[in-house]
C-alpha positions as CSV (number, residue, x, y, z in Angstrom):
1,X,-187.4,68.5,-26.4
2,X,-190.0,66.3,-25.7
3,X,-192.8,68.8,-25.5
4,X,-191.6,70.6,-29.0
5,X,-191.7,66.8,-30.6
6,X,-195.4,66.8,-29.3
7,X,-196.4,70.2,-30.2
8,X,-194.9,69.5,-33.5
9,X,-197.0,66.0,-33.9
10,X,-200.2,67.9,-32.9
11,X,-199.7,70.4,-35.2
12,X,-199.0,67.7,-38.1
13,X,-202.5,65.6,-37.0
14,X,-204.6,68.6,-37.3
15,X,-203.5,69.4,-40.7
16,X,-204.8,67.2,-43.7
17,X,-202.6,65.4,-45.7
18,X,-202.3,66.9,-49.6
19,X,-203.0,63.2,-50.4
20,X,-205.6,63.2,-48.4
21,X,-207.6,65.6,-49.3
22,X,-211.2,65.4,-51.1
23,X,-212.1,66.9,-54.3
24,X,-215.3,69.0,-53.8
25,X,-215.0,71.1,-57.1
26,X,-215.7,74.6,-57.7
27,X,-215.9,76.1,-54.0
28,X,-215.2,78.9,-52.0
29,X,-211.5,78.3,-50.9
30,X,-213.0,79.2,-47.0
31,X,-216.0,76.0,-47.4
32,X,-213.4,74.2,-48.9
33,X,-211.3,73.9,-45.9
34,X,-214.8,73.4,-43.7
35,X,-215.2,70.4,-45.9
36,X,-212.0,68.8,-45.3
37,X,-211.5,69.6,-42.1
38,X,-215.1,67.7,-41.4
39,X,-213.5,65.0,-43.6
40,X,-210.4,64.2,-41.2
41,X,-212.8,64.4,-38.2
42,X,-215.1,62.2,-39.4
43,X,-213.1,58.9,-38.6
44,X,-212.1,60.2,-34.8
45,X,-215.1,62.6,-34.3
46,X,-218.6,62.1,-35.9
47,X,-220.1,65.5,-33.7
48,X,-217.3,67.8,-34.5
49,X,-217.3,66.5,-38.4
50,X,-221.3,67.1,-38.1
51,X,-220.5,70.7,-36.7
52,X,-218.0,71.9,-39.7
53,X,-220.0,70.5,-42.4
54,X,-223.1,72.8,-41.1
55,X,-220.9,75.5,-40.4
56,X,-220.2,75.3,-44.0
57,X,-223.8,74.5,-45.3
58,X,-224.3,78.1,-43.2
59,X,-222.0,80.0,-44.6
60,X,-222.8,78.8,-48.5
61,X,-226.4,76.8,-48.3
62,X,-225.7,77.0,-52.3
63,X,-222.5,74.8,-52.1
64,X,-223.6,71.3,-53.3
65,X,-221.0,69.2,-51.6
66,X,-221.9,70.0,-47.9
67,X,-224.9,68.2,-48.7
68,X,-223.3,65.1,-50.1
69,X,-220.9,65.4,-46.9
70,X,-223.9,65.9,-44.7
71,X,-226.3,63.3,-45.8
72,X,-223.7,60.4,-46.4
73,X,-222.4,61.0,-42.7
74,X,-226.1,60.6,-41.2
75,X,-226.8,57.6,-43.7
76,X,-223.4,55.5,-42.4
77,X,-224.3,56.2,-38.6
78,X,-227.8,55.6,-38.9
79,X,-229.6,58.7,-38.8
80,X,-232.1,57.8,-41.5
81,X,-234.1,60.8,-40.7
82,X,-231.7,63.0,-40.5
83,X,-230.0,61.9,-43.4
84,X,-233.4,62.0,-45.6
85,X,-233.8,65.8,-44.5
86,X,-230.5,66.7,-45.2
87,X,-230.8,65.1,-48.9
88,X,-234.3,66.4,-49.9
89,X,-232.8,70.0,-48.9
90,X,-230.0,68.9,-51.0
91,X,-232.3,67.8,-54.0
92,X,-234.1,70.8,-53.9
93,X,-230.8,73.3,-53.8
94,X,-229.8,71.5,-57.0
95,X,-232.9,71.5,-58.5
96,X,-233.1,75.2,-58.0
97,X,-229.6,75.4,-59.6
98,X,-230.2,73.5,-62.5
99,X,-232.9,75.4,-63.6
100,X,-235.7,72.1,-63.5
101,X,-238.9,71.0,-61.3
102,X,-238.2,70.6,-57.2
103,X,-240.4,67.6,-57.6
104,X,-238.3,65.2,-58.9
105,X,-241.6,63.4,-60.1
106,X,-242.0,65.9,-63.2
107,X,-238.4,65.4,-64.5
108,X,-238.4,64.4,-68.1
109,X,-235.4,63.7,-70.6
110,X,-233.5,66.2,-71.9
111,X,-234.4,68.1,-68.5
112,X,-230.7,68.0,-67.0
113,X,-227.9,68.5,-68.3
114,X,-225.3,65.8,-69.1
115,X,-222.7,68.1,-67.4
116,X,-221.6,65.8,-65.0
117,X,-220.1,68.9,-62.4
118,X,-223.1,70.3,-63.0
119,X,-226.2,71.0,-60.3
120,X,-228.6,68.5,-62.9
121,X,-226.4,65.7,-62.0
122,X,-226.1,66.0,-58.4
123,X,-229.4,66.2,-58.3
124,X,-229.6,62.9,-59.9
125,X,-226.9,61.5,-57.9
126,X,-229.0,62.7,-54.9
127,X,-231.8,61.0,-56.2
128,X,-230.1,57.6,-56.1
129,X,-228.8,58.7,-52.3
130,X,-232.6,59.2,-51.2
131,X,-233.1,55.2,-53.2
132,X,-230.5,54.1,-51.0
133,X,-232.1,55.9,-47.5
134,X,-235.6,54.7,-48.6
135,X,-234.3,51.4,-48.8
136,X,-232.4,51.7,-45.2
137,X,-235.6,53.0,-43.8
138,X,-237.4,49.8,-45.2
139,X,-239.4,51.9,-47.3
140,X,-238.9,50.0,-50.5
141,X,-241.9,51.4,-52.7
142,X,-240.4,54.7,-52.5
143,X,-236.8,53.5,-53.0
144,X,-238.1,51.9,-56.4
145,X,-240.3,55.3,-57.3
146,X,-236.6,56.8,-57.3
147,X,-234.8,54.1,-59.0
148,X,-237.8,53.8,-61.6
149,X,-237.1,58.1,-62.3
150,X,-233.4,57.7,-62.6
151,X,-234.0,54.3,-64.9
152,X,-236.6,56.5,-67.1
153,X,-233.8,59.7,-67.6
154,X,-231.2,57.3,-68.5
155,X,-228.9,58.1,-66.0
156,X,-228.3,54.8,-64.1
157,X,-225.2,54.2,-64.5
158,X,-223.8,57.6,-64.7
159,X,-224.7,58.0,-61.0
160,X,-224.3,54.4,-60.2
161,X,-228.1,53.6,-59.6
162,X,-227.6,50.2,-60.7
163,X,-225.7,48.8,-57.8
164,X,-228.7,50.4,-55.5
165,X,-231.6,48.6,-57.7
166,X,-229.4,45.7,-56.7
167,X,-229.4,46.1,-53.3
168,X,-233.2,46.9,-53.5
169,X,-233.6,43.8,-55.6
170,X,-232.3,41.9,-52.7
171,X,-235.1,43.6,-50.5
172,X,-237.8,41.7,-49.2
């Protein structure tokens, strides 16, 4: 009896929770389930979360989210280079998406879409992520080079890059 209770808990703690699950749009059902399975390992196991978020970035390198899962893991344990890599990569996959310049540097208004599912504004919203790695790599000119782009499309506060100039403000 005992060991059936204990299969049966095992069973439940490797499935995730319906209420628990993340919302990663538009994606192949199969990266899908990569995604959240690296989500529920993330809190007991950082490695095995790394390893299904790249098994899904190698399955679909076009699927947006795997970056965002990728980057913000390395960012929150420290791996600043790792996490800058991982986000340029993820800058230039939307760029390529959304039709505009790799180099963030040459985007002008009117340039993305206001589609906020769309590849323009992850790439914006990845933009404010490499503001926020600058910063944690004490590399505050570059931080405010990004800030200062996303200020000039308009798009601070639809990717939040307000509460990131105030960090940097903060910045010495």
């Amino acid at each position: 009896m005992s060991e059936t209770r204990h299969s049966m808990r095992q069973e439940a703690d490797n499935l995730v929770r319906m209420d628990d699950l993340v919302d990663f749009g538009e994606i192949l059902p199969e990266v899908n389930t990569m995604l959240q399975r690296g989500v529920a390992l993330y809190r007991r196991d950082k490695a095995a979360a790394d390893l299904a978020f790249r098994a899904a970035l190698e399955l679909r390198p076009d699927a947006l989210p795997t970056y965002l899962c990728l980057y913000k893991i390395h960012t929150y344990q420290g791996n600043l280079d790792e996490s800058l890599a991982i986000a340029q990569a993820g800058l230039a996959e939307a760029a390529r998406q959304a039709g505009i310049d790799p180099d963030w540097r040459a985007w002008r208004r009117g340039d993305i879409s206001s589609n906020v599912n769309g590849p323009g504004h992850f790439a914006l919203y990845t933009l404010k992520a490499l503001a926020f790695i600058h910063l944690r790599r004490n590399e505050k000119a570059l931080a405010q080079l990004c800030l200062d782009k996303i200020a000039e499309l308009g798009a601070m506060e639809t990717v939040g890059g307000s509460v990131i100039a105030a960090l940097a403000a903060g910045v010495d």
